[in-house]
Residue, then its C-alpha position, 0 to 999 in steps of 0.5 A: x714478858x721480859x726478864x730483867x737484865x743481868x746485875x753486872x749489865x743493869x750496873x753498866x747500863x746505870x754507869x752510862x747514864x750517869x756519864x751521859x748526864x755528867x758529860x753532857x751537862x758540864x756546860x750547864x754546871x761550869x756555867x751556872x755554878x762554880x767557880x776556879x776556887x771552889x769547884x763545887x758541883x754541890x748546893x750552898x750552906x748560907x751563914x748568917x749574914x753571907x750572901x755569897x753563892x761561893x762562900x756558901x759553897x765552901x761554907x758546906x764543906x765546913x759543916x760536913x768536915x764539922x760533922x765528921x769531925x775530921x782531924x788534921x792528917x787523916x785519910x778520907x775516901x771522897x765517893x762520887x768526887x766530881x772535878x775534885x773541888x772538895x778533895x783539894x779543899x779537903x787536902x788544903x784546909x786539913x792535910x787530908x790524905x784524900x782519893x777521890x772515885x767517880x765514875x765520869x773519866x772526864x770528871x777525873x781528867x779535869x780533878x787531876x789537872x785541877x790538882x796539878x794547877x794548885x801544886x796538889x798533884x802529889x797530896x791528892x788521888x783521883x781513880x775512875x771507879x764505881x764508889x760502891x765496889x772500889x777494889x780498894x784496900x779494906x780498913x784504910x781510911x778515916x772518913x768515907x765523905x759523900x756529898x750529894x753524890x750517894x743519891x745516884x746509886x741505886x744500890x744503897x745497900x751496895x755503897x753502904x757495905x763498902x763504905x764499911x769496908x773501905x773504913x778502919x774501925x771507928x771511922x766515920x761516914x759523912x754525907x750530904x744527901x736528899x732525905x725523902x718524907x715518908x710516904x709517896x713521892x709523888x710526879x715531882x719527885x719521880x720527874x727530879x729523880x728522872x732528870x738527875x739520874x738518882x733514886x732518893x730515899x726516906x730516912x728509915x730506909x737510909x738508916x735501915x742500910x747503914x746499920x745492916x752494913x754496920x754502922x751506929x750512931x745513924x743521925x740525920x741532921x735537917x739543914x734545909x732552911x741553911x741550903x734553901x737560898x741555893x735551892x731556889x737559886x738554881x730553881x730560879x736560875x732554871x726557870x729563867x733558861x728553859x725558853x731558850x734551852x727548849x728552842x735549843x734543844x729542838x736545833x739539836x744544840x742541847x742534849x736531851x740530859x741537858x733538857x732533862x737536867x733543867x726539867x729534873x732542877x725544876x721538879x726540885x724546886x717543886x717538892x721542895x715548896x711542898x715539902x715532899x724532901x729535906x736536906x741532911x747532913x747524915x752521919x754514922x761510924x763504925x764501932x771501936x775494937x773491943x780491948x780485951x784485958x790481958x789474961x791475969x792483968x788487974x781489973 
């Protein structure tokens, strides 16, 4: 019998997975995905009567700042920020006082310099850090934003608490996420998982965490019809490439995270059909402070 690794060690180890496969897979996305413009690593929100895969990309970033409702000016922690697409956005289209963490250094070298390209340098911050124990400041944000990026965690517990800590009172939390149904996951799901470095959750157990942590007004916002043309963009994408990344991979031309990440997108594809998962749009706050009269004041 084996015993488990030390916390500090198994969080290292989960570290290093998630570099490899961000690493290794930048081609991947670079190449099937975004764009200078958007930088986007997410999924696509289709709008009625848009067809375009990058609008949709931006069209997301929409519906999130719409949920958050975020106002001009305010401060907003971007957890798991990729090559920083979304915090330039976020800085450009609300005046947003945005840091963004990621655990990638590439992915943060990339963010800054992506940055610096669109005069952004000195409006927008990028740290390599792990989003569920920052180092950061307590109460010094508006909104803790996590797009698709809270599901790489496995210590949802963790990255509640310090989204909670990390926002002022009555500050929101918005996230992009793949909310499990209830009941076994099945092949697909554990083989999607496996193949993006994630662990998914079902919507009590998502609600069940962020209310321990603080939160209130927990909502799940099912958008799945509005990100299903992108979904199967990338199954159909994927589908399409694995002849040739299998006799790549076997010349040793492609990584085994490579061949996991088309494996793990496909798998997607097949829960999705099947409906084991749905796409949300989830929020929350933190309560406001409690005014208290002063002692003699009318009431």
């Amino acid at each position: 019998m084996t015993s488990e690794p030390p916390a500090d060690a198994a969080t290292e180890e989960h570290a290093d997975r998630i570099r490899e496969y961000y690493e290794t897979t930048w081609f991947d996305y670079r190449f099937l995905w975004l764009d200078p413009r958007n930088r986007a690593l997410h999924f696509g929100y289709e709008q009625p009567g848009e067809k375009d895969h990058g609008e949709s990309l931006l069209a997301l970033n929409h519906v999130m700042a719409e949920h958050a409702e975020l106002r001009r000016g305010e401060r907003v922690f971007d957890a798991g920020c990729g090559v920083g697409g979304t915090s330039l956005w976020l800085t450009e289209e609300y005046q947003a006082d945005v840091v963004g963490a990621n655990l990638v250094g590439e992915h943060v070298e990339r963010a800054r310099r992506y940055a610096r390209e669109r005069g952004l340098g000195g409006r927008v911050r990028f740290e390599q850090a792990d989003y569920t124990d920052t180092g950061f400041e307590e109460n010094d944000f508006d909104v803790v934003w996590a797009q698709e990026s809270a599901c790489h965690t496995p210590a949802k517990d963790a990255f509640c608490h310090e989204a909670a800590r990390l926002l002022r009172p009555g500050g929101r939390l918005v996230m992009a996420e793949y909310i499990l149904e209830p009941g076994e996951p099945g092949d697909d799901i554990r083989a999607w998982e496996a193949g993006w470095e994630m662990t998914l959750l079902d919507e009590e157990s998502w609600r069940t965490s962020l209310e321990a942590a603080g939160f209130v007004d927990v909502a799940f916002d099912d958008v799945t019809d509005r990100m299903r043309r992108s979904l199967r963009r990338l199954h159909r994408l994927c589908k399409m490439l694995r002849p040739v990344a299998k006799v790549l991979h076997s010349v040793r031309i492609r990584t085994d995270a490579q061949q996991r990440n088309i494996a793990g997108s496909l798998a997607m594809g097949r829960a999705l059909a099947s409906d084991r998962w749905f796409y949300a749009i989830v929020t929350a706050r933190l309560p406001e402070p409690v005014s208290h009269p002063e002692p003699g004041a009318n009431t």
